[in-house]
N, C-alpha and C positions, 0 to 999 in steps of 0.2 A: 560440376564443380562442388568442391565438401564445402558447407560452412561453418566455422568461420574457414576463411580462405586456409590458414595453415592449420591444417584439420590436427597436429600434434601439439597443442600451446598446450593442454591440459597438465602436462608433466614438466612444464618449462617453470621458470620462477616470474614474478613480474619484477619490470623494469621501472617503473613508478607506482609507486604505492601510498594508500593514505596516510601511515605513518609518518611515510615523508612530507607529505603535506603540512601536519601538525607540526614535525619539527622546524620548519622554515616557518609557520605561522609565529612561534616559540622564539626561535633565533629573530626576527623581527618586530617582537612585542603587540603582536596580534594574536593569543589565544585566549582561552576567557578563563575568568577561574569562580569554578562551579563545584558544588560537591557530587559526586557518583550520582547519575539520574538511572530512577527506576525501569522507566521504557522510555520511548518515544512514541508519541501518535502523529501521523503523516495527515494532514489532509490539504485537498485539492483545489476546494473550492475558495476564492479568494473572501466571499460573501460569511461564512463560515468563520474562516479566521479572525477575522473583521468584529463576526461575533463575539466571539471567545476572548478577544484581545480589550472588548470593553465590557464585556459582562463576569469575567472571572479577574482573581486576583493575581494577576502575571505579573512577571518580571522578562525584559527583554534583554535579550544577553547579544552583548555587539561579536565582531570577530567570525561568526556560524552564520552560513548562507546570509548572507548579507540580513537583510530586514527583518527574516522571516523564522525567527527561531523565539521564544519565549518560555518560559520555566513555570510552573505552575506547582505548587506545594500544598501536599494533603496530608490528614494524616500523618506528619512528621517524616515524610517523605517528598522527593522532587522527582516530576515527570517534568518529558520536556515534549513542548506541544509547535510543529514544523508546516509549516503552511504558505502558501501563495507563492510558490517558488518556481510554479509552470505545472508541467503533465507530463505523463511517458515513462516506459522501463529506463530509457537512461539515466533519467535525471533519481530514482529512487535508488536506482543501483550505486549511482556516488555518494547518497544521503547514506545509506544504509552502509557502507564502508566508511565514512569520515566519522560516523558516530559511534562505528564499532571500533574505530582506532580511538576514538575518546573516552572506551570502557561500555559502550551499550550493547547490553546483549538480546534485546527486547523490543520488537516495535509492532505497533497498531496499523492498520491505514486505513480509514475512512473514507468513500467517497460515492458517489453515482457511479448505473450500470447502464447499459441496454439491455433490453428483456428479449432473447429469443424465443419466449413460450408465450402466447398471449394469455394465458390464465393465469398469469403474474401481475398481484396488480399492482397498482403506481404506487412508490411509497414502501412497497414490500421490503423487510428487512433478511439482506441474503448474507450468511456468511459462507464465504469461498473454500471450499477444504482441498480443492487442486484445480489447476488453471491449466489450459493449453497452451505449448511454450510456440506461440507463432507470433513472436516478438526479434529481435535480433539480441539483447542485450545478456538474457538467459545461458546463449551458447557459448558464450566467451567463456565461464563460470564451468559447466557442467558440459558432458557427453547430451548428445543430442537423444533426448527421449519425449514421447508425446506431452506429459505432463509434469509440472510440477506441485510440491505438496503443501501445504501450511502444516504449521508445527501441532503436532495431535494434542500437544498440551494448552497452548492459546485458544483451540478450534472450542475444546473440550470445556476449556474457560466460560469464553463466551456465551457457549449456548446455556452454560449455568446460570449465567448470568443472565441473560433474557428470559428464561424463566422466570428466573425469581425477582426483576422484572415485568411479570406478564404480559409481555411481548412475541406477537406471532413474529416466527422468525422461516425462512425457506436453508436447507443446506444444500450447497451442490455444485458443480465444474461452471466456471468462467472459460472463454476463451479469450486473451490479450494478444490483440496486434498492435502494432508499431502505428498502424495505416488504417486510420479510422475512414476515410476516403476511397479506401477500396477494398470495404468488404463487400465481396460480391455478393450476389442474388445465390449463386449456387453453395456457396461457405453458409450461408445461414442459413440454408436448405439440410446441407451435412450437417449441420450442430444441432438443429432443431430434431431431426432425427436421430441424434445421439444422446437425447436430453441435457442437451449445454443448456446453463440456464440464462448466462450473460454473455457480455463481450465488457472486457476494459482493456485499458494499457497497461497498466501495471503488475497484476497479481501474479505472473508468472515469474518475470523479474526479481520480485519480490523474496518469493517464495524460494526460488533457486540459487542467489546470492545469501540468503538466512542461510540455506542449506551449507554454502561454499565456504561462508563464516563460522559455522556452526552457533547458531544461537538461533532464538525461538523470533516466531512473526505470526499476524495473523492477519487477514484482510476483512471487511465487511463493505456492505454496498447497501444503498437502497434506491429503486428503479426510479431512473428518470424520463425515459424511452423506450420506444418499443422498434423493434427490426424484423416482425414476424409476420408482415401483413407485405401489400404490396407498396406502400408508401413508407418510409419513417417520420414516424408520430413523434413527434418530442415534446416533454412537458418539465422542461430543466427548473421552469419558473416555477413549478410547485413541488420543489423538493426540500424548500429549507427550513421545515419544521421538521421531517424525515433526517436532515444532516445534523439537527442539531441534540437531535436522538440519539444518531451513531455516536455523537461525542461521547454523549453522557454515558452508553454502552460499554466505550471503549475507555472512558475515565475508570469507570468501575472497574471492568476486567483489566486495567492495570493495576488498580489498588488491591484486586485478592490475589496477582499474582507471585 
């Protein structure tokens, strides 16, 4: 059986769209009014946002994923900073379409990996330049092909920016599934010997809805776990000096873009 099931939607039109969305937000007196935001940064972790939300100078704009959206102004510029809203391709794939119906053509996403290399160490800052599309959310969007890309312009950003910086930084393939619970013993066997360097949920998603929309994305990680041994090792607790890195990486790399 093809997936998705009707293996010809690519050439179909959709039936509900975000557009739609906004305008019933609109006709209802729930939209927000914001001036044009420069990117968006995504991130995951609730502890993270939590941060961000009392250590920088935000504004919370009501109306956008319920609680979890705040505007952040640099530079005489607005980014908007998206957080604690869950995990998974689905959930970025409707972020990243409601905000491109609201004029965004740019977004970040920051969050934790799993390391399938052990010579990755904990804390490692990885930026993702293609992920494996073994997610479900991906195929809706695009033709079924093994990988998706990040935009060579963000990739390219980034590592400029960790540079200059002076930030050791790792480039290289993610694999995202949907099914953190059942990656097998043999999958992380295949990846380790393909040099995957991680496993997330999202960056395929990500990466292949930017494409579908045409506008730019770019993902970053830094390792919280490890999948390369015969146990998983997880060390989630010591990552939040490492997440709040990635912010500051990816603040930057939205203000030179």
């Amino acid at each position: 059986m093809p997936f998705p099931n009707y293996s010809d939607k690519y050439h179909e039109k959709s039936f509900v769209t975000a557009r739609d969305f906004w305008k019933y937000k609109k006709r209802i007196g729930r939209i927000p009014n914001i001036e044009p935001l420069k990117g968006i940064i995504i991130c995951y972790s609730p502890s993270l946002f939590n941060y961000i939300i009392e250590n920088y100078s935000v504004k919370k704009v009501d109306y956008v994923f319920g609680d979890h959206f705040y505007i952040l102004e640099e530079n005489n510029e607005q980014m908007g900073i998206c957080g604690g809203f869950g995990i998974g391709a689905p959930m970025v794939g409707i972020l990243l379409e409601e905000f491109n119906a609201f004029g965004v053509k740019l977004f970040l996403s920051i969050g934790t990996a799993g390391s399938l290399q052990k010579n990755i160490k904990l804390g490692s800052i990885v930026v993702c330049d293609k992920a494996i599309r073994d997610e479900g959310t991906s195929h809706h969007y695009l033709k079924h092909e093994k990988y998706s890309f990040s935009s060579e312009k963000v990739s390219k950003k980034l590592t400029a920016v960790l540079e200059n910086m002076n930030i050791d930084y790792i480039v290289g393939t993610s694999w995202t599934t949907d099914a953190p619970y059942r990656e097998t013993f043999a999958e992380i066997d295949k990846y380790k010997k393909e040099n995957v360097l991680t496993v997330d949920m999202e960056a395929a998603a990500i990466f292949t809805v930017a494409k579908y929309l045409n506008v730019d994305a770019g993902v970053i990680f830094t390792i919280s776990d490890y999948l390369c041994e015969d146990e998983w090792e997880l060390h989630f607790h010591l990552t939040e000096e490492h997440l709040k890195t990635l912010f500051l990486i990816a603040k930057k790399t939205l203000n030179a873009l």
